[in-house]
PASEBA-1860 file (N, C-alpha, C; in nm, 3 decimals):
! residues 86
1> XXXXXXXX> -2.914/-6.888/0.130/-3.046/-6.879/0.073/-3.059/-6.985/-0.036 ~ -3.194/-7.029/-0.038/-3.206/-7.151/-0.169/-3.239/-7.054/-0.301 ~ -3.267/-6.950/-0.281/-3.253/-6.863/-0.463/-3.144/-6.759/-0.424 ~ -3.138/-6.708/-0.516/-3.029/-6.538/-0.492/-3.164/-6.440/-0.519 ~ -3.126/-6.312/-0.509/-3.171/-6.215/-0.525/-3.102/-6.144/-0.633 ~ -3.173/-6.071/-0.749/-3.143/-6.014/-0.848/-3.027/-5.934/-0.803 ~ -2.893/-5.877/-0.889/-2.826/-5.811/-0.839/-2.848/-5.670/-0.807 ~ -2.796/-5.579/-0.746/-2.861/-5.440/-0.741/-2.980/-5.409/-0.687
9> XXXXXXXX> -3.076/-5.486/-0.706/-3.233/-5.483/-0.637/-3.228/-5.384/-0.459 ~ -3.283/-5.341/-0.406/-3.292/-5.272/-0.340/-3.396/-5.358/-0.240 ~ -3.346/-5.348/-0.093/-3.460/-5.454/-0.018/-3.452/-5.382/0.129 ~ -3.560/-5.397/0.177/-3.545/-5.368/0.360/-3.559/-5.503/0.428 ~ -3.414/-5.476/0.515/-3.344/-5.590/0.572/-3.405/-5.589/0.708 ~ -3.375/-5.680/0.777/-3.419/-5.705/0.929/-3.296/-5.741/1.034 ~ -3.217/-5.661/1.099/-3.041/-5.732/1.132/-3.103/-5.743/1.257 ~ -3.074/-5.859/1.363/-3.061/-5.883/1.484/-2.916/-5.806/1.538
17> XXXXXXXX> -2.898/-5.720/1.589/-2.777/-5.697/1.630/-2.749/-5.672/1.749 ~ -2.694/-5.773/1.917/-2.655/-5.754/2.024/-2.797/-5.768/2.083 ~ -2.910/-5.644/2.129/-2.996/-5.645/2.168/-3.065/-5.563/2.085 ~ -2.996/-5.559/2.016/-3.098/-5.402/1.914/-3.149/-5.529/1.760 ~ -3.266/-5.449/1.719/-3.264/-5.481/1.576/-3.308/-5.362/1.521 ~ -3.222/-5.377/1.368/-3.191/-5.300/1.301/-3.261/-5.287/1.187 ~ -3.301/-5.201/1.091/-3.381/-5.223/0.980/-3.347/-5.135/0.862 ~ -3.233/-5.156/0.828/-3.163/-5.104/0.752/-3.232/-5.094/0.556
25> XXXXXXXX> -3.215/-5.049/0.485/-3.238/-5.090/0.329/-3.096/-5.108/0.273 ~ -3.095/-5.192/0.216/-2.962/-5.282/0.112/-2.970/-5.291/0.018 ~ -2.883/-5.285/-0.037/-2.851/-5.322/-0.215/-2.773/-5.463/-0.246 ~ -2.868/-5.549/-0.320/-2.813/-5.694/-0.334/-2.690/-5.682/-0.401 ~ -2.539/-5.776/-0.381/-2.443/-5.786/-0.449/-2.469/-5.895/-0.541 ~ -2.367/-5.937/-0.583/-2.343/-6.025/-0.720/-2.353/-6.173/-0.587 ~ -2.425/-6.252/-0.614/-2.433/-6.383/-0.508/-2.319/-6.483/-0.573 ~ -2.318/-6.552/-0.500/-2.206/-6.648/-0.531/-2.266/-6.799/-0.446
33> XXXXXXXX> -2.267/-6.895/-0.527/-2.312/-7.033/-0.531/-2.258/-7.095/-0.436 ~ -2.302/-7.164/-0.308/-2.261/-7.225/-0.214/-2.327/-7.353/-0.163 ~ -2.256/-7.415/-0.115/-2.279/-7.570/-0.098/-2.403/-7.653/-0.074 ~ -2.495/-7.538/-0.030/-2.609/-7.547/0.031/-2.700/-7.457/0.030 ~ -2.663/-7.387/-0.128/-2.804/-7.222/-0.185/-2.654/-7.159/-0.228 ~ -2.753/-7.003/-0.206/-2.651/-6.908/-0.263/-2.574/-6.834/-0.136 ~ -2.462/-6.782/-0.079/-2.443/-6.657/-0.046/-2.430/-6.537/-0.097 ~ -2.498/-6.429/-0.027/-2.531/-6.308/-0.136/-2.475/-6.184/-0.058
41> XXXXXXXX> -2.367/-6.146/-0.105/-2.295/-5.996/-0.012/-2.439/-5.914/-0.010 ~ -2.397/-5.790/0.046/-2.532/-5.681/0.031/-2.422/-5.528/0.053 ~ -2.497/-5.463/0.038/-2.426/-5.313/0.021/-2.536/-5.217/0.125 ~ -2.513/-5.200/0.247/-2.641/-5.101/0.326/-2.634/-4.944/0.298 ~ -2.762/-4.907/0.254/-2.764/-4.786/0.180/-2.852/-4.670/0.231 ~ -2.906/-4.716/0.343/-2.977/-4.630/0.394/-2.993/-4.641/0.583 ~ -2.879/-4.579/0.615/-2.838/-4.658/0.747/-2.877/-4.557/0.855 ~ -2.925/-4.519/0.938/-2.961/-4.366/1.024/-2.793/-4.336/1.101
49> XXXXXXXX> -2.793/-4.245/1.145/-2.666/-4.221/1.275/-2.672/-4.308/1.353 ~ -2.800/-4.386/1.433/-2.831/-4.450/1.546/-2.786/-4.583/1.501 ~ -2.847/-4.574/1.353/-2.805/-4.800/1.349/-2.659/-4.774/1.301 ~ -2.566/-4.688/1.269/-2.444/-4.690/1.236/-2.385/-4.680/1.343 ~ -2.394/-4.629/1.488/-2.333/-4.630/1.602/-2.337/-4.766/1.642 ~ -2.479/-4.831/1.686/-2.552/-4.964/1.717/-2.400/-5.052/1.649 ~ -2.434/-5.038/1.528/-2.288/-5.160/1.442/-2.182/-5.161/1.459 ~ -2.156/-4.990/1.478/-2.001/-4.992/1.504/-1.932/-5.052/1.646
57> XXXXXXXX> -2.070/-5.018/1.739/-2.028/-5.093/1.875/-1.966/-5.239/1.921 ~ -2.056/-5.284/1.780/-2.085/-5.407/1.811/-1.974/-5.481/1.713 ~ -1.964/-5.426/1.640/-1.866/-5.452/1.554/-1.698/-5.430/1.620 ~ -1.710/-5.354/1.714/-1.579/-5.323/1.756/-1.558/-5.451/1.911 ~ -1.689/-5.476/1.956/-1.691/-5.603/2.077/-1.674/-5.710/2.003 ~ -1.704/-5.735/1.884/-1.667/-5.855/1.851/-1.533/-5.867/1.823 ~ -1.479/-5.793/1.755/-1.276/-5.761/1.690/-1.238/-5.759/1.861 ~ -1.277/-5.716/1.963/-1.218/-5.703/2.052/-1.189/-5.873/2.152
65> XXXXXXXX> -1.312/-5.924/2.113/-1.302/-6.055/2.210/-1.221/-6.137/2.122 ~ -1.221/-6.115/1.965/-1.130/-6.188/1.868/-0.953/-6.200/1.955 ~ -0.970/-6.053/1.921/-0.819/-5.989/1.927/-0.752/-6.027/2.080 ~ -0.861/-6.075/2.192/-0.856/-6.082/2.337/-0.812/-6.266/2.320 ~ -0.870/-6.308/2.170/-0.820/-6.471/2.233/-0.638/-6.496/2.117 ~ -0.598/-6.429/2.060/-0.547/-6.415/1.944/-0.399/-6.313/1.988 ~ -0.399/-6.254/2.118/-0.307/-6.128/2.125/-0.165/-6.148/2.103 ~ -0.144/-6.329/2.160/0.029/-6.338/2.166/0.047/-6.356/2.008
73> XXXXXXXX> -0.018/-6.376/1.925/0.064/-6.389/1.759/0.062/-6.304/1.693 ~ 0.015/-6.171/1.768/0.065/-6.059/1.664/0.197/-5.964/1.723 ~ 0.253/-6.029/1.779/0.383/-5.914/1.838/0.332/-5.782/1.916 ~ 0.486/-5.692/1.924/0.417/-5.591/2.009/0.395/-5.468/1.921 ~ 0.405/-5.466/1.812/0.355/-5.362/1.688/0.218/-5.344/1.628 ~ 0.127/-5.483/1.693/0.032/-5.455/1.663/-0.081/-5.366/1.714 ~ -0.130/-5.270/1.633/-0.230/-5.189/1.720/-0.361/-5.210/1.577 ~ -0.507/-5.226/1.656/-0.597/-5.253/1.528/-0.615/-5.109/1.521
81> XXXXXX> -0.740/-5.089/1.366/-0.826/-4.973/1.337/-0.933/-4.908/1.466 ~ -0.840/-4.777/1.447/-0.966/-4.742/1.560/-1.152/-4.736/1.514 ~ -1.153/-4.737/1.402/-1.275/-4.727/1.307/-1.286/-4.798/1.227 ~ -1.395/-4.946/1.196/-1.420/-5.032/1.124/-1.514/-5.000/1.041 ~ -1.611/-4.904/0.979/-1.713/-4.824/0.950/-1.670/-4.791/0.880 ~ -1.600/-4.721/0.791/-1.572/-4.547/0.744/-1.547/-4.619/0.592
END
């Protein structure tokens, strides 16, 4: 972003996620200055059951195609989180 957003401020977001979009409300983090604007964490604070399933899905296809190009350098001890959410 070319400004930050106040910290804490409270906003309704718009997430593209997979085929779904999502419309979550967030809480701005502390931004941090980057090469080209700000990057600004966020904190989601008002999430339904439905968009928390939606993320977790999607969140778990992405670690999975990671983990699918990545498998021979973690030995055979590795097992990931069954739950990235919680």
């Amino acid at each position: 972003m070319a400004k930050y957003v106040d910290e804490r401020v409270k906003v309704d977001m718009t997430l593209p996620v997979g085929s779904s979009i999502l419309r979550p409300k967030a809480q701005m983090l502390f931004p941090m200055r980057g090469a080209r604007g700000y990057l600004q964490p966020f904190r989601l604070i008002n999430v339904s059951a439905e968009e928390l399933q939606i993320l977790e899905r999607e969140i778990n296809s992405l670690l999975k195609q990671t983990l699918a190009q990545t498998t021979g350098s973690h030995g055979l001890g590795f097992r990931p989180p069954r739950f990235y959410l919680e």
